[in-house]
C-alpha positions as CSV (number, residue, x, y, z in Angstrom):
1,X,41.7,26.2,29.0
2,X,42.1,25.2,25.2
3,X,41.6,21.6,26.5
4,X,38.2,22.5,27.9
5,X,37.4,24.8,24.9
6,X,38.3,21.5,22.6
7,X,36.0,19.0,24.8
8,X,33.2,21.2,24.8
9,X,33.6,21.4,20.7
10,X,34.0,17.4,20.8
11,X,30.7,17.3,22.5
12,X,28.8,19.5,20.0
13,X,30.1,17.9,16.9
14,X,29.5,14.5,18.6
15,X,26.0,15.5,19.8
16,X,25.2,17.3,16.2
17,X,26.1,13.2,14.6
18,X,24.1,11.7,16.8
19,X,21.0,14.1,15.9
20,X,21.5,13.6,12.4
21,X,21.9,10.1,12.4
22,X,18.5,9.8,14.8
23,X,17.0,12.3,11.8
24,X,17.8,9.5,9.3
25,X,16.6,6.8,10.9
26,X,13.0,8.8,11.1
27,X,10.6,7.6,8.0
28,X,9.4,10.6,5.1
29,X,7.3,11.0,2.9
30,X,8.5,13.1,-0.2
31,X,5.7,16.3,-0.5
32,X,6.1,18.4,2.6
33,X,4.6,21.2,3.9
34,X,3.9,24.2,1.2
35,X,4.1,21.9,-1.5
36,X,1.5,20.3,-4.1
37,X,0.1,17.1,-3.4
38,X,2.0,14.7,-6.2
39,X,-1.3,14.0,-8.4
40,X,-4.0,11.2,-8.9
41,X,-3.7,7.7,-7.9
42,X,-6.6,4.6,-8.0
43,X,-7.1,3.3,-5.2
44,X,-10.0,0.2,-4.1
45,X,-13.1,2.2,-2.6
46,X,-14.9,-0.3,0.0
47,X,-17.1,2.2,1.3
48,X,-18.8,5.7,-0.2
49,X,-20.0,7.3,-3.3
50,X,-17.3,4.6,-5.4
51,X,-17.6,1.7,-2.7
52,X,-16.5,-1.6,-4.3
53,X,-14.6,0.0,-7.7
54,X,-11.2,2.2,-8.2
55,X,-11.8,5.3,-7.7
56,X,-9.1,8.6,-6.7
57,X,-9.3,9.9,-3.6
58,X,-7.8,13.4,-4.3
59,X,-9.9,13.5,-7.2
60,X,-12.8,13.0,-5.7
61,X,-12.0,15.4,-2.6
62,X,-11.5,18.4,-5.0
63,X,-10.3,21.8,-3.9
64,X,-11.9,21.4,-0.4
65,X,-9.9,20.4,3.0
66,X,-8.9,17.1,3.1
67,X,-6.9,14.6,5.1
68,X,-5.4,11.5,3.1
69,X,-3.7,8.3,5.2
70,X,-2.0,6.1,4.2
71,X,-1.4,3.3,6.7
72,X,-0.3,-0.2,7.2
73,X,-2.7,-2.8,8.7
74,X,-1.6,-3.1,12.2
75,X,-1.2,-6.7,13.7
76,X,-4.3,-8.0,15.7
77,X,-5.2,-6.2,18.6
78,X,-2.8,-3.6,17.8
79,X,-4.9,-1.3,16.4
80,X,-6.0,0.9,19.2
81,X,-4.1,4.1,18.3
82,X,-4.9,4.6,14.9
83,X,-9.0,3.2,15.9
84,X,-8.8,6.6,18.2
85,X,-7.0,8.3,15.0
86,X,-9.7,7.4,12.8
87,X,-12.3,7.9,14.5
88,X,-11.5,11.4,16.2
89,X,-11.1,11.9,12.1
90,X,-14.4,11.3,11.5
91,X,-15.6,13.5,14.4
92,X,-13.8,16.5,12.8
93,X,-15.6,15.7,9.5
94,X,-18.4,15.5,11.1
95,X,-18.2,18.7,12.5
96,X,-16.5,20.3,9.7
97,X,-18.9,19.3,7.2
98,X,-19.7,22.9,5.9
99,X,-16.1,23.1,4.9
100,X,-16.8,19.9,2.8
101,X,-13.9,18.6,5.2
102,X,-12.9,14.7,3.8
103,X,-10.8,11.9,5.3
104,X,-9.6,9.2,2.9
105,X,-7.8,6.2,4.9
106,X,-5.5,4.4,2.2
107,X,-4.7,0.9,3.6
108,X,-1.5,0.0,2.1
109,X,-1.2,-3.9,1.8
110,X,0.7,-6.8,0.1
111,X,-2.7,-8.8,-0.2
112,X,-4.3,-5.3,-2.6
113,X,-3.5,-5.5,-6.0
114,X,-3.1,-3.4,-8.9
115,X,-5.7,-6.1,-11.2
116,X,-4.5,-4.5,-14.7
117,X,-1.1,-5.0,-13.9
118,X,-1.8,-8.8,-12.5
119,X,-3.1,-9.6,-15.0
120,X,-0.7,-8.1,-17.8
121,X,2.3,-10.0,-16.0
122,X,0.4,-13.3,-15.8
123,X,0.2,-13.2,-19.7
124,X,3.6,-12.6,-19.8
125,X,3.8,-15.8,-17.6
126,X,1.5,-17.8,-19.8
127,X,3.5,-16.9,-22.7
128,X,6.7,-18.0,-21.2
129,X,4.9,-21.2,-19.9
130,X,3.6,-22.0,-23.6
131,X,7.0,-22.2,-25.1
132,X,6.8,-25.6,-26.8
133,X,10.5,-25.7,-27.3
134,X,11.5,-25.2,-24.2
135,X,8.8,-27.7,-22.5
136,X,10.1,-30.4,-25.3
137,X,13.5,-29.7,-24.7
138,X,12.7,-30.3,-20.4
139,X,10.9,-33.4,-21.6
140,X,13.7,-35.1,-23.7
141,X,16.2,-34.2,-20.3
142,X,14.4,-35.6,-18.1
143,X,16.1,-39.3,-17.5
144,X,12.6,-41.3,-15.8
145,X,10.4,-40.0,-18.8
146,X,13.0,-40.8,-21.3
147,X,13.5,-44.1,-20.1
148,X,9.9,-45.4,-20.2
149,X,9.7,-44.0,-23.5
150,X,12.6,-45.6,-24.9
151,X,10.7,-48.9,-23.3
152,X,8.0,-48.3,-25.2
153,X,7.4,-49.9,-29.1
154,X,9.1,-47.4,-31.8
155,X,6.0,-46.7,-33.2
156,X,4.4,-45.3,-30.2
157,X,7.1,-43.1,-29.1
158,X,6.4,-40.2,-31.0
159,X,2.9,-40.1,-29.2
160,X,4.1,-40.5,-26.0
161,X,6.1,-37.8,-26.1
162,X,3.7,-35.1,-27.2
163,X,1.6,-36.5,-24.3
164,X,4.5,-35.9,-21.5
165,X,4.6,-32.6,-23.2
166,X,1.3,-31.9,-23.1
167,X,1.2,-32.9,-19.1
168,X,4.2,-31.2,-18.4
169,X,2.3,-27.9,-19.8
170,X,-1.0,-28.8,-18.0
171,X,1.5,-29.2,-15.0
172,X,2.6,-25.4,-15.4
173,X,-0.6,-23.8,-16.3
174,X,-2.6,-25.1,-13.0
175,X,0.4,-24.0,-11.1
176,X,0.4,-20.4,-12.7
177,X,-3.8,-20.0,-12.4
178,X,-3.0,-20.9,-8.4
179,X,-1.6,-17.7,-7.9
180,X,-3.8,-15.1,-8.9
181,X,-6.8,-17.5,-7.0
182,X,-4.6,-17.1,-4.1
183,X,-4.3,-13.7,-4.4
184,X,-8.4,-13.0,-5.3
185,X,-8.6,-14.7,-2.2
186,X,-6.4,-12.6,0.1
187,X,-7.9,-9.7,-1.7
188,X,-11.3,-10.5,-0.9
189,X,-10.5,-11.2,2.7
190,X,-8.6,-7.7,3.0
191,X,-11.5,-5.6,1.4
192,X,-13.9,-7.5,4.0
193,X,-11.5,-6.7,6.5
194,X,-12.2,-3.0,5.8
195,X,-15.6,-3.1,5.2
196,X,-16.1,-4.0,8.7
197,X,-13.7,-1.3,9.9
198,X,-15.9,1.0,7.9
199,X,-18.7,0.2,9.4
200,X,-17.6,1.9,12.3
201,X,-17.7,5.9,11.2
202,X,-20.2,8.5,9.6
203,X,-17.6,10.2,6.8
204,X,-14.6,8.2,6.6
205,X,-13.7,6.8,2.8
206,X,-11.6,3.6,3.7
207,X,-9.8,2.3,0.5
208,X,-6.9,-0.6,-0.4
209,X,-3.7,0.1,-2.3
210,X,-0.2,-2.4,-3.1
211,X,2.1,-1.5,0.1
212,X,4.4,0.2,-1.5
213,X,2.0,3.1,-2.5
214,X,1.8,5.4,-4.9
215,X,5.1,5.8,-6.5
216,X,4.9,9.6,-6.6
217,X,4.0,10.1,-3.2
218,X,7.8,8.9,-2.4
219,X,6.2,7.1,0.8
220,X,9.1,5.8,3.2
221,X,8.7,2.0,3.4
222,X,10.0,2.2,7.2
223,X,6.8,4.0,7.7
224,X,3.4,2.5,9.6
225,X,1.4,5.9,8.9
226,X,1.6,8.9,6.9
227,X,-1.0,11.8,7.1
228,X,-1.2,14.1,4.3
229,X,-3.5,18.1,5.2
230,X,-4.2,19.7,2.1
231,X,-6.6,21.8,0.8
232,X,-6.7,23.2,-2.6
233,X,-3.9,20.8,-3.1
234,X,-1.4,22.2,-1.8
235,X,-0.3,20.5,1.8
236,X,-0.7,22.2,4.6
237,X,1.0,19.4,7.3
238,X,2.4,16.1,6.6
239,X,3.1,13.3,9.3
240,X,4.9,10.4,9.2
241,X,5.3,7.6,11.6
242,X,7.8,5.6,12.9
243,X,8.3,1.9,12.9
244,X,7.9,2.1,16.7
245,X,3.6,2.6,15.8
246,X,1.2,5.6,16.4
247,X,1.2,6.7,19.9
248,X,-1.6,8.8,21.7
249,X,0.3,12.1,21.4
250,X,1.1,11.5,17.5
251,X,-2.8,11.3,17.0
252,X,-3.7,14.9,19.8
253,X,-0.8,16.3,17.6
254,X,-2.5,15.9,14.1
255,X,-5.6,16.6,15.5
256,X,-4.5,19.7,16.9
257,X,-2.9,20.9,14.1
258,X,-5.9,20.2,11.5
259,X,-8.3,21.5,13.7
260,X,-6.4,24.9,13.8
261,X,-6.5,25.3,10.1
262,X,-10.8,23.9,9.7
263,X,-11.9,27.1,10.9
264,X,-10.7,29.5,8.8
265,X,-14.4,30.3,7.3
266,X,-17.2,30.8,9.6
267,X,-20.0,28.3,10.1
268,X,-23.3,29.1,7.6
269,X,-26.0,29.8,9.9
């Protein structure tokens, strides 16, 4: 009897593990339910009342019901769950429109970048770059410069030196200016990428942000999708989404439960 008693104990401790350790494994987001959304954040408008500048989302949706997504770009021809997300999104706005109902989709990417900050760290770089001492001192080590300037008549050393200095720096600084074209590039691409996605619905604000996201939002990096419902800022539903992608019942299941909540004022006649 106690043995049976003791297995069946086993079994719930063992079955209460495996739960939490499943639990773990499932991406969150920091606010939940009941509390306030975290604050502010710029984010790259490429359609709307801000298209092509930084403008806030949460800002800009006020007090009134709002949904804010933030979402990875899925791979090529993988996007057909969050295209029916989206877009059944923009039917509720649609219809919801004398709640002032707004949908902001955040795109979270590696290619969007915070330009302030790009361009504060590639002074930092240029400053590095431009220390003569240390470019002089790489000069004088290395052995194939130093011997053809050691071939070269005493008089003329001096120059050449400065002028393998002076290459060695021009060397550095066209590698350093590569980057943030690089980058300008992938941006562009990205927001083009998004204006054409934006082309296909009526209300839908479709922005860029750096992957990680807004560091106050907590966002789990294991996460393909998070879906904030708030209104008057405080959140009334949040949704996040597994590395395994957004299935059809993830997106009737948010649906269901914003659509529950939209019509709590009747409809001006």
């Amino acid at each position: 009897m106690w043995r049976t008693g003791f297995l069946c104990l086993f079994t719930l401790v063992l079955g209460a593990d495996l739960l939490v350790a499943q639990d773990e494994k499932k991406p969150k987001a920091g606010p939940k339910a009941g509390d306030f959304m975290p604050g502010s954040f710029e984010c790259f408008n490429v359609n709307g009342a801000a298209k092509g500048r930084s403008r806030c989302l949460v800002s800009a949706f006020a007090l009134y019901p709002a949904v804010i997504v933030f979402t990875k770009e899925p791979a090529a021809g993988k996007d057909g769950s969050l295209n029916e997300l989206l877009q059944k999104l923009d039917e509720l706005a649609e219809e919801y429109e004398y709640r002032a109902f707004s949908v902001g989709v955040v795109f979270l990417s590696p290619d969007a970048r915070d330009a302030a900050n790009s361009a504060e760290a590639l002074v930092e770089k240029v400053k590095k770059t431009i220390d003569r001492a240390e470019i002089k001192k790489f000069v004088e080590q290395d052995k194939e410069i130093t011997k053809r300037i050691e071939a070269l008549p005493e008089d003329e050393r001096d120059q050449a030196r400065k002028a393998a200095e002076l290459a060695e720096l021009g060397k550095r600084l066209t590698k350093l200016a590569e980057a943030p074209i690089q980058e300008a590039v992938k941006r562009k691409e990205l927001h083009e990428r998004l204006a054409t996605r934006a082309k296909k619905y009526k209300h839908l604000i479709l922005a860029s942000y750096p992957l990680e996201g807004p560091a106050k939002y907590k966002l789990d990096a294991k996460a393909d999708l998070t879906l904030f419902f708030y209104e008057r800022m405080k959140i009334r539903a949040n949704y996040t989404v597994s590395p395994d992608g957004l299935q059809t019942k993830d997106v009737e299941e948010m649906v269901k439960r914003i659509r529950e909540d939209l019509p709590l004022r009747k409809k001006a006649k």
